[in-house]
VOVOKOL-154215 format. One record per residue: y, z, x of N, C-alpha, C in turn; residue in three letters. Coordinates in steps of 0.1 Angstrom, whole numbers, plus 5000, padded with zeros to 4 digits. Example, Ala and Ser with C-alpha at 12.3 -4.5 7.8 and 13.67 -1.06 7.14 Angstrom:
BEGIN
- 4943/5078/5132/4955/5078/5123/4967/5078/5132/ALA
- 4978/5071/5128/4989/5071/5137/5000/5079/5129/SER
// end
This chain:
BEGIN
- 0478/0380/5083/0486/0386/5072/0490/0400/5076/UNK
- 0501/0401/5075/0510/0418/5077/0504/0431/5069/UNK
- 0504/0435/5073/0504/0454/5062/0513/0454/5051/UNK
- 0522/0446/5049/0530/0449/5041/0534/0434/5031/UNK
- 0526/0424/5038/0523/0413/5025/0506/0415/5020/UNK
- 0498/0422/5031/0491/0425/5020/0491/0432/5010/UNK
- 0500/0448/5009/0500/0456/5000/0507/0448/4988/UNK
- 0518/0434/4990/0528/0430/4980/0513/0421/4972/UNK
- 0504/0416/4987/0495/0410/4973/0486/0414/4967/UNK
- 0481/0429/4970/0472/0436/4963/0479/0444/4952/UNK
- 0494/0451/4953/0501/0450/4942/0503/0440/4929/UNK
- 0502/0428/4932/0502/0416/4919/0488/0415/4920/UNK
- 0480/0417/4923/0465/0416/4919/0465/0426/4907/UNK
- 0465/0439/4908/0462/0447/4905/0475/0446/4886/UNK
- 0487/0439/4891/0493/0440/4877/0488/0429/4868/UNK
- 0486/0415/4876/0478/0403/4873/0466/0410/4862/UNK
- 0460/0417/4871/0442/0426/4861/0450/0431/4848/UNK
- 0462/0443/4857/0461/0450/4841/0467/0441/4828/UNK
- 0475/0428/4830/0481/0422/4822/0467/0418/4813/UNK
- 0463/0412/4823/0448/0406/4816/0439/0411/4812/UNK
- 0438/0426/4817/0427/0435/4805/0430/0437/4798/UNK
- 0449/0439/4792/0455/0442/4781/0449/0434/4770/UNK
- 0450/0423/4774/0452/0408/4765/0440/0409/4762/UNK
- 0426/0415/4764/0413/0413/4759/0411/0424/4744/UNK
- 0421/0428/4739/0422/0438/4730/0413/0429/4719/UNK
- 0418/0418/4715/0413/0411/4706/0400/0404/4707/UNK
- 0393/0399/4721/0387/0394/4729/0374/0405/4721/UNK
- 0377/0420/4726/0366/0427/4718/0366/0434/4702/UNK
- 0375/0435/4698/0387/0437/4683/0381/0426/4675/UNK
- 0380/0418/4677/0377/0410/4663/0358/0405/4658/UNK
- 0352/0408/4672/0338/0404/4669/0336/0418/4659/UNK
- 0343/0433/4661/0337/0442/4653/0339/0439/4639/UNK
- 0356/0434/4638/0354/0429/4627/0351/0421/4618/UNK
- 0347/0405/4622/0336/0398/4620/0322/0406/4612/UNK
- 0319/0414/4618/0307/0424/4616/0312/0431/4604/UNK
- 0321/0431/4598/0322/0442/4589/0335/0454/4590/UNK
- 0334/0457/4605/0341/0474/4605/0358/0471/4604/UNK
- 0360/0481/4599/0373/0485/4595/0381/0485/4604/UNK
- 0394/0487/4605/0406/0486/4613/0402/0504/4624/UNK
- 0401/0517/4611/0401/0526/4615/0387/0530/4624/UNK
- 0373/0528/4620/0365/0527/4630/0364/0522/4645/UNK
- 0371/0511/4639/0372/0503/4654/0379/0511/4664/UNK
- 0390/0512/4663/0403/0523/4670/0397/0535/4671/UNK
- 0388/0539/4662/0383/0553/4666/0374/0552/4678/UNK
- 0364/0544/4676/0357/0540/4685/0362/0543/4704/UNK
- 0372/0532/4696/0381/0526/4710/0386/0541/4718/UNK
- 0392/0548/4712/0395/0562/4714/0387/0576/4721/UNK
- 0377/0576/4713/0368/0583/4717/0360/0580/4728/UNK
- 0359/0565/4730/0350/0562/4744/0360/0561/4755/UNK
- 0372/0558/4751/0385/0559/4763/0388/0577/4769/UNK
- 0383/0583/4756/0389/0596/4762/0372/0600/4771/UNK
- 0362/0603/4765/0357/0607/4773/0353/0594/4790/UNK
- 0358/0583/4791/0357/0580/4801/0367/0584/4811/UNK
- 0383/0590/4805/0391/0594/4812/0392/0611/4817/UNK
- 0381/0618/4809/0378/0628/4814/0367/0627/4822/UNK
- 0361/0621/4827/0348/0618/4836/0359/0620/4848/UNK
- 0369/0609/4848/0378/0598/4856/0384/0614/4864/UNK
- 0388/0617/4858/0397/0631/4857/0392/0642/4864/UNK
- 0383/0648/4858/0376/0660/4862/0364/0656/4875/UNK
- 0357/0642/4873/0347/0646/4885/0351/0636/4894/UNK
- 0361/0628/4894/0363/0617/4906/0378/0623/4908/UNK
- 0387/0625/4903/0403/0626/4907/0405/0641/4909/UNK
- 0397/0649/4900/0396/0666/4905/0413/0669/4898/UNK
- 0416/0665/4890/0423/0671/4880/0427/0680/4871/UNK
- 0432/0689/4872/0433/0702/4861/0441/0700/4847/UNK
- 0433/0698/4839/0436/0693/4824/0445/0705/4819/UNK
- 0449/0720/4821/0456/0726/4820/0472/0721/4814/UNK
- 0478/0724/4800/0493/0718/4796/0500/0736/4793/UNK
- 0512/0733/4796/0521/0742/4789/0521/0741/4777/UNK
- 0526/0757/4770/0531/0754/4756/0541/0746/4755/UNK
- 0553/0743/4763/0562/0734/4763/0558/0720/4763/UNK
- 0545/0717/4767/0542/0701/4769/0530/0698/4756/UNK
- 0529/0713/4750/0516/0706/4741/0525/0702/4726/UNK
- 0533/0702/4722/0544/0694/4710/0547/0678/4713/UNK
- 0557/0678/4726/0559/0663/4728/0546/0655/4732/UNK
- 0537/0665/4737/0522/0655/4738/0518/0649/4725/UNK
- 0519/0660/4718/0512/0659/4703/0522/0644/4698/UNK
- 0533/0645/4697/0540/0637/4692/0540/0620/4695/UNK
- 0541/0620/4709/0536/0607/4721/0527/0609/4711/UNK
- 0509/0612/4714/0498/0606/4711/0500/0601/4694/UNK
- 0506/0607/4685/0508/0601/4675/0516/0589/4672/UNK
- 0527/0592/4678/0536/0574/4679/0527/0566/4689/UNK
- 0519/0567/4697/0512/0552/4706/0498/0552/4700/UNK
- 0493/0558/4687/0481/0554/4679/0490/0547/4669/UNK
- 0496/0555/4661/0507/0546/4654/0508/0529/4657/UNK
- 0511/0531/4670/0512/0515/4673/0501/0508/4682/UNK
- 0493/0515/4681/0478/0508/4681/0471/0503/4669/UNK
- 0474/0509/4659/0466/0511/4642/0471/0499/4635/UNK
- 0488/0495/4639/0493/0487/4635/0494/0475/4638/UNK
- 0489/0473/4652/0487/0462/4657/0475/0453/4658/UNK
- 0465/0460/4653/0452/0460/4653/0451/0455/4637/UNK
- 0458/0463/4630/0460/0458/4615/0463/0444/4614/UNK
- 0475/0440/4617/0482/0426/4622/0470/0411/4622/UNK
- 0460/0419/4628/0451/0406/4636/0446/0407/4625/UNK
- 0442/0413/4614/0441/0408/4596/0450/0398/4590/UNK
- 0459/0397/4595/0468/0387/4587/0472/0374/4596/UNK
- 0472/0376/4610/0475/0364/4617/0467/0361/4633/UNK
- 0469/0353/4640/0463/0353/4650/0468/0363/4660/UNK
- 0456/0368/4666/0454/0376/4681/0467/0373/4685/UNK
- 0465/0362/4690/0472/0359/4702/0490/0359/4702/UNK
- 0491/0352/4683/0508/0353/4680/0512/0366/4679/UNK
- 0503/0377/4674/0505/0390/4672/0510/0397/4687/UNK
- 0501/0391/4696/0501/0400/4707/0517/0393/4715/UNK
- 0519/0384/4713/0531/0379/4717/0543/0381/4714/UNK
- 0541/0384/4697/0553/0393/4690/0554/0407/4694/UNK
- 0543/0412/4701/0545/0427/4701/0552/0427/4716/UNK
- 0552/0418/4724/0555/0417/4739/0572/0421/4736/UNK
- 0578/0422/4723/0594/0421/4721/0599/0443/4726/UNK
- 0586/0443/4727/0591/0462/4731/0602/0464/4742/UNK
- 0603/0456/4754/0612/0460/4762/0626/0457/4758/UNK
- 0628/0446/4745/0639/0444/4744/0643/0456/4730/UNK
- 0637/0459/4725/0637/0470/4714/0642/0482/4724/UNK
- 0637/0482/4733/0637/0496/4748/0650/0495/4744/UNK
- 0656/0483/4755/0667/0483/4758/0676/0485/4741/UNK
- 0671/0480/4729/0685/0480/4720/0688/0497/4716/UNK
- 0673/0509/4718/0670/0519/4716/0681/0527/4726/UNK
- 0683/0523/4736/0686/0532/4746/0700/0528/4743/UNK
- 0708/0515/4743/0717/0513/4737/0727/0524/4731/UNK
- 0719/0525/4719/0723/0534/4707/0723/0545/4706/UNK
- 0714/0552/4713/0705/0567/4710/0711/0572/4729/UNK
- 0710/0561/4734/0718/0572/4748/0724/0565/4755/UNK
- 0736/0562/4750/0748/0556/4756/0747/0544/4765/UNK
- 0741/0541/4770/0736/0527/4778/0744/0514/4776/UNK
- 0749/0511/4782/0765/0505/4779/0753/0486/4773/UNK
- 0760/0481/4762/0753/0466/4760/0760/0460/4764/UNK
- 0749/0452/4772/0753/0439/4784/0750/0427/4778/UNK
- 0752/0419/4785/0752/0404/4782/0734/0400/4780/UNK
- 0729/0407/4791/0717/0401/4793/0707/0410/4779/UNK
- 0714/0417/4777/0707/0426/4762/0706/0415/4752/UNK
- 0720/0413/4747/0721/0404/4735/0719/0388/4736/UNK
- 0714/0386/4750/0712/0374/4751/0695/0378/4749/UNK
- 0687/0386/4750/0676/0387/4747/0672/0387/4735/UNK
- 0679/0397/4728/0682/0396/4710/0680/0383/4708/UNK
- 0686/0373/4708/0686/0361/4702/0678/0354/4705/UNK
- 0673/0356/4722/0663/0346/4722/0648/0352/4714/UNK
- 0650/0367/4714/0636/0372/4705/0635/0367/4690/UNK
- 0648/0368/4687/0647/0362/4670/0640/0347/4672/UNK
- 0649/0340/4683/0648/0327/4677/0630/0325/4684/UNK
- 0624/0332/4691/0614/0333/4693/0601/0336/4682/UNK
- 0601/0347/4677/0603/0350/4665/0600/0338/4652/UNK
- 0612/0335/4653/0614/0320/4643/0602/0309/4642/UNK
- 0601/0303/4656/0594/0298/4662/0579/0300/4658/UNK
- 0574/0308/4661/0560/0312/4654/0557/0314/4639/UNK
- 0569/0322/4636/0565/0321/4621/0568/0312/4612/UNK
- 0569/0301/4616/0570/0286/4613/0561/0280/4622/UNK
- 0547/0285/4628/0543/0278/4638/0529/0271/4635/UNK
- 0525/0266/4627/0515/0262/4619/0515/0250/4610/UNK
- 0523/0243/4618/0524/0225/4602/0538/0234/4595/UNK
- 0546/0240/4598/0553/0249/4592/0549/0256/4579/UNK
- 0536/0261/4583/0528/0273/4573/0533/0284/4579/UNK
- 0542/0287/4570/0549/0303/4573/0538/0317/4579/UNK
- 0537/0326/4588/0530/0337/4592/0529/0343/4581/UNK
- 0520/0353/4580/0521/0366/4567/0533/0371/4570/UNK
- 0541/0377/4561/0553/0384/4562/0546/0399/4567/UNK
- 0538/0403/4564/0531/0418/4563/0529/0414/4578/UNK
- 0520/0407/4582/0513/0407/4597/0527/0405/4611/UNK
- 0538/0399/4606/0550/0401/4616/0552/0411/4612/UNK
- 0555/0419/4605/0557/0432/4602/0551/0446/4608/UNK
- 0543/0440/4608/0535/0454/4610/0533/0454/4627/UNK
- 0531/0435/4631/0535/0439/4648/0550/0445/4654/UNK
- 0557/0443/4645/0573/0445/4649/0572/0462/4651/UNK
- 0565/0468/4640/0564/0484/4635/0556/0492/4650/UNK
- 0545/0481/4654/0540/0484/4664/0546/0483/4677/UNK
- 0555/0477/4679/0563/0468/4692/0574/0481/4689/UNK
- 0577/0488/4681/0591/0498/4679/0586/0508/4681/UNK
- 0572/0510/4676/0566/0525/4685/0556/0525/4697/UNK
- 0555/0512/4701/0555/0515/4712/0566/0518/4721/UNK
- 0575/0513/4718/0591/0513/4725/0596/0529/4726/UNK
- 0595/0534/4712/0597/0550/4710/0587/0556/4720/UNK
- 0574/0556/4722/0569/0559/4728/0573/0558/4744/UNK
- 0578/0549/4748/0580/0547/4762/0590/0555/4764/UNK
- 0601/0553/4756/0614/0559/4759/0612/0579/4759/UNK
- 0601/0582/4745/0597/0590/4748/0589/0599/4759/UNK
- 0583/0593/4764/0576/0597/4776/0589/0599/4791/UNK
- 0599/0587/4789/0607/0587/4796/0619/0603/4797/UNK
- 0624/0598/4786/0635/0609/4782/0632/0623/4781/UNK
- 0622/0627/4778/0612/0640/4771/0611/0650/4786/UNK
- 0620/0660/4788/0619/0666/4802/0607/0673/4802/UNK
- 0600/0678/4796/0588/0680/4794/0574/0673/4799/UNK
- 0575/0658/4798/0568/0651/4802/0571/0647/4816/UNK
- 0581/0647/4818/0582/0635/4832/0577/0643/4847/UNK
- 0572/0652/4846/0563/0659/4859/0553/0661/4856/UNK
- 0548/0655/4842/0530/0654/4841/0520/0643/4851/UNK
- 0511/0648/4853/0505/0638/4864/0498/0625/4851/UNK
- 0501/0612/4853/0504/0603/4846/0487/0602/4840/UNK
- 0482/0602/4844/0465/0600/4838/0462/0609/4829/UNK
- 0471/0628/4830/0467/0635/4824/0476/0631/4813/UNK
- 0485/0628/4813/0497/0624/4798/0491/0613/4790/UNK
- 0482/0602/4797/0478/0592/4791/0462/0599/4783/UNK
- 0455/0612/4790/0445/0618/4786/0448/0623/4768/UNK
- 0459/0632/4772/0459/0639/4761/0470/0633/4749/UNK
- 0477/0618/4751/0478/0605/4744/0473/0604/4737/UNK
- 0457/0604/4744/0442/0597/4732/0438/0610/4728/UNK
- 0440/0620/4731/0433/0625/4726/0437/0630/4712/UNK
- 0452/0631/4715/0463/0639/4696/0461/0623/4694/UNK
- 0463/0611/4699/0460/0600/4691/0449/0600/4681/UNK
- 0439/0600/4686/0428/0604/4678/0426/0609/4667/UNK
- 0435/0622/4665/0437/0623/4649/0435/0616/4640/UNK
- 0447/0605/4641/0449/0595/4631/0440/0588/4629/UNK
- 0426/0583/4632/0414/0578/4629/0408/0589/4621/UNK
- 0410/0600/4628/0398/0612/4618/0406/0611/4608/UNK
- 0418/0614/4603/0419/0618/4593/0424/0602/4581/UNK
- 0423/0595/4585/0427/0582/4581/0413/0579/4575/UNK
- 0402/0584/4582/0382/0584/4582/0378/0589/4571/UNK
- 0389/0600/4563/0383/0612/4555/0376/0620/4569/UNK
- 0377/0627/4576/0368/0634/4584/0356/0627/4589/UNK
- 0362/0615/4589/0345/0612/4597/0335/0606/4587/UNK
- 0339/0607/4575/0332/0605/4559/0332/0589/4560/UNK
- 0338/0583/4561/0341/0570/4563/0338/0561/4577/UNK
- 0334/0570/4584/0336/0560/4596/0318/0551/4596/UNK
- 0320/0542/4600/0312/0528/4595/0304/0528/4614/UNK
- 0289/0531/4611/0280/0530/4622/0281/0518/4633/UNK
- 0284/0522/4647/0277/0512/4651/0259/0505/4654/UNK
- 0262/0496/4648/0246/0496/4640/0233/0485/4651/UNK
- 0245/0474/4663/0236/0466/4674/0244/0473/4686/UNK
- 0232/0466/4693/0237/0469/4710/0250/0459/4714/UNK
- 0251/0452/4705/0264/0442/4709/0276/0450/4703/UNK
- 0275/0455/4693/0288/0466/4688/0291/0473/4696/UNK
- 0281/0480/4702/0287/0496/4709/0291/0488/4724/UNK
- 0282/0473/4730/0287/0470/4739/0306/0466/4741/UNK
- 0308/0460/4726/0323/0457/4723/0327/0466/4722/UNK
- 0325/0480/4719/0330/0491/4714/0338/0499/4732/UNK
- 0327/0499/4732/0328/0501/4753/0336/0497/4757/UNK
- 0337/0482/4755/0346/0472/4762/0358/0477/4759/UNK
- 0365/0473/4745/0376/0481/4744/0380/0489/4746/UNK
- 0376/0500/4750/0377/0515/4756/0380/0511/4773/UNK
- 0373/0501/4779/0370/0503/4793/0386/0492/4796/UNK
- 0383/0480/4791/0391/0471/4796/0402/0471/4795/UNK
- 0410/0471/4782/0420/0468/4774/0427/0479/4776/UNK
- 0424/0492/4777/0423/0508/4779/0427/0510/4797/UNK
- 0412/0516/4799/0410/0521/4812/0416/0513/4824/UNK
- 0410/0504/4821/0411/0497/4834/0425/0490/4840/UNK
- 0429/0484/4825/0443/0479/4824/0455/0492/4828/UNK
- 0452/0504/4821/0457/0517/4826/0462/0520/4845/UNK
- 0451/0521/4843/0449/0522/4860/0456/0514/4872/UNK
- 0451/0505/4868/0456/0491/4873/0474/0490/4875/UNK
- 0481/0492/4861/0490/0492/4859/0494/0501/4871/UNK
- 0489/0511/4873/0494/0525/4880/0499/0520/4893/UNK
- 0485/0516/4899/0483/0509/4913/0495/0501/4917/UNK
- 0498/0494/4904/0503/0481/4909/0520/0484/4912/UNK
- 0521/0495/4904/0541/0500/4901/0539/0504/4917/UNK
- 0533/0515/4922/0526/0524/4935/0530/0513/4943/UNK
- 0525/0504/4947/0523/0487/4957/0536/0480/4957/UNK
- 0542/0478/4944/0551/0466/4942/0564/0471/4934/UNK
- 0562/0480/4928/0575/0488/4919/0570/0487/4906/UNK
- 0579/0493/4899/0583/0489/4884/0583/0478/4879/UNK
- 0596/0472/4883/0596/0457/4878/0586/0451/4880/UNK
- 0585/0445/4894/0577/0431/4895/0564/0437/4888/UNK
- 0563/0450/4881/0547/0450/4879/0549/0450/4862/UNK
- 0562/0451/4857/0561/0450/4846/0565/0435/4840/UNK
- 0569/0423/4851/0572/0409/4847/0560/0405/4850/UNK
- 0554/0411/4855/0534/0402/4852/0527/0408/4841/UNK
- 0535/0415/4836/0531/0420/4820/0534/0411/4810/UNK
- 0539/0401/4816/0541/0387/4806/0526/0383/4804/UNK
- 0517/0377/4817/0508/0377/4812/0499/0382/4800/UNK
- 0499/0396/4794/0495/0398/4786/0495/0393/4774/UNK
- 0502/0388/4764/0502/0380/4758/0497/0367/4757/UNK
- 0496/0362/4771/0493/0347/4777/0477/0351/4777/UNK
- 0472/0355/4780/0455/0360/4782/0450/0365/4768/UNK
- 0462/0370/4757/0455/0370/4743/0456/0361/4739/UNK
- 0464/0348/4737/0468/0335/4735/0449/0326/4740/UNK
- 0452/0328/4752/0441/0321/4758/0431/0324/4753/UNK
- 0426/0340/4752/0411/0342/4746/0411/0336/4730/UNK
- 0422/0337/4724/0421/0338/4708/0420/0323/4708/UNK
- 0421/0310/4716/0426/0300/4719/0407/0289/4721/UNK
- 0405/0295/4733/0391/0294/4737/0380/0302/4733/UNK
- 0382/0314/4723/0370/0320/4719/0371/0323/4703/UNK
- 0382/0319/4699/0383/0326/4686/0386/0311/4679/UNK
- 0389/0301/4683/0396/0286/4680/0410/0289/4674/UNK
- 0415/0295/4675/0430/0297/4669/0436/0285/4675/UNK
- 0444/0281/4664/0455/0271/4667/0463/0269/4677/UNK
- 0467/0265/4684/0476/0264/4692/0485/0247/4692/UNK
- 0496/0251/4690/0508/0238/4686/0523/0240/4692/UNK
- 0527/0230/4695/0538/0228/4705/0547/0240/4702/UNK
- 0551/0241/4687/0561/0251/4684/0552/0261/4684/UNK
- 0543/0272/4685/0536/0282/4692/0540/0284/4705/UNK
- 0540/0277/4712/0540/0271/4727/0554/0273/4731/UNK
- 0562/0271/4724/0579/0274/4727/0583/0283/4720/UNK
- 0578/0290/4714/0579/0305/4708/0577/0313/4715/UNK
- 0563/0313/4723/0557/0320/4730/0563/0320/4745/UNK
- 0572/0310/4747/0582/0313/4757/0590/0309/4758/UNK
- 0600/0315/4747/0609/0319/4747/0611/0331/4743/UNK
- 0598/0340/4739/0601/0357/4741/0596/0361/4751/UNK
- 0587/0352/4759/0585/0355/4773/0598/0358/4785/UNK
- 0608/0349/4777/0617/0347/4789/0629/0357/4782/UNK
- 0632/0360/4770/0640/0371/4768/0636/0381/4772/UNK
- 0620/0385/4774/0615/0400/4778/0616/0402/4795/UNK
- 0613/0389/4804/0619/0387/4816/0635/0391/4818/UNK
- 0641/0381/4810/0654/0391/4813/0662/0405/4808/UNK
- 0651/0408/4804/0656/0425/4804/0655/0431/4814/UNK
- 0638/0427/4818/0629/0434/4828/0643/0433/4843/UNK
- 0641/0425/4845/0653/0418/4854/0666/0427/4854/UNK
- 0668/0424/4846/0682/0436/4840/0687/0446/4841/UNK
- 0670/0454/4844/0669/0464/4846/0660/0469/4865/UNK
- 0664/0460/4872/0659/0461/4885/0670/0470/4887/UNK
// end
């Protein structure tokens, strides 16, 4: 094998991981709740062990200067608020419906990208845009009729959609924002979690409210989500654009969904039915042709 089909196949390794660490959000997300804890604990949790493992990451292995301008500490602030936002909300979601449908509805962000940029910055609409539109609704459709035709919570599509649109804001944010786009990418994701974080404290009462981790199996889930779903998937991601590009590293970001499907599937017993199954790809393949769209 060549130098240069290995790097193409250590690049999809590495996006293959992060799709798949993504997708364990719920894998460790719902045993806490099972247990009792709240939406906001959990996330706080998730937060606080992600930040200090990405300052470790940062300062004693990558040798990073955490140093921001006053020009970069507003849009930071902002980012870390809209991508807790749509962490809080998504996480909310898996209260009303399954892991796996949730996480599949939220997969609709790149085509939200594209309707965002659209509108807000001139981006001329193409065919392959509004042919994604449709297939998202009728995707969409599909699941929330996906149950013996037991309608979804209206609130739990809801609240993933709210999540899926700031994540989107978020991206485009980070994109557009001249301020950000010569930050070194681990420190932007640093101080993400860290103005993210807010929103648990103060959502907490100050900390008044936040609910103990009380076994070694909590804080081990608690870890988990911080390390996998977070860090690892993070990283990974990085590697993989670096190796393979953009694209191809963001059409194995289909997997993600498919790996929350699968865990909520084989570990949680969630349903799974033909019309799930063709829901579930057919927003796969609208979010492919955006990605595509945009090579």
């Amino acid at each position: 094998m060549n130098r240069a089909a290995k790097i193409k196949l250590a690049g999809t390794f590495y996006g293959a991981a992060a799709a798949a660490c993504y997708g364990m959000n719920p894998l460790f997300a719902l045993p806490l709740y099972h247990r009792g804890m709240g939406v906001n604990s959990v996330l706080f949790y998730r937060y606080v062990f992600a930040l200090v493992l990405l300052f470790v990451w940062l300062k004693f292995f990558k040798k990073v200067s955490l140093k921001i301008t006053k020009s970069e500490l507003l849009p930071l602030f902002f980012m870390g608020i809209t991508f807790s936002l749509s962490s809080l909300m998504l996480f909310q979601s898996y209260n009303y419906m399954d892991a796996g449908v949730a996480s599949t509805i939220l997969f609709i962000y790149p085509v939200l990208v594209a309707i965002l940029m659209t509108l807000f910055f001139k981006e001329k609409l193409k065919i392959a845009t509004v042919s994604s539109i449709l297939l998202t609704t009728l995707g969409i459709f599909l699941l929330y009729h996906g149950k013996n035709s037991e309608k979804l919570s209206t609130a739990g599509v809801l609240l993933v959609f709210l999540s899926a649109l700031s994540y989107a804001l978020y991206i485009i944010g980070v994109r557009e924002i001249k301020a950000l786009r010569k930050i070194n990418s681990s420190k932007l994701i640093f101080y993400v979690t860290l103005f993210g974080l807010i929103i648990y404290i103060y959502n907490l009462h100050f900390l008044r409210d936040l609910e103990i981790l009380k076994t070694p199996f909590m804080w081990l889930d608690a870890v988990a989500l911080a390390l996998f779903p977070t860090i690892i998937s993070l990283i990974a991601m990085t590697h993989s654009i670096k190796l393979i590009g953009p694209t191809p590293a963001a059409v194995l970001g289909a997997l993600e969904p498919v790996s929350a499907v699968f865990f909520g599937v084989c570990v949680f017993q969630e349903q799974l039915t033909p019309r799930i199954i063709a829901g579930i790809l057919t927003i796969l393949a609208a979010v492919t042709i955006i990605i595509l769209k945009r090579k």
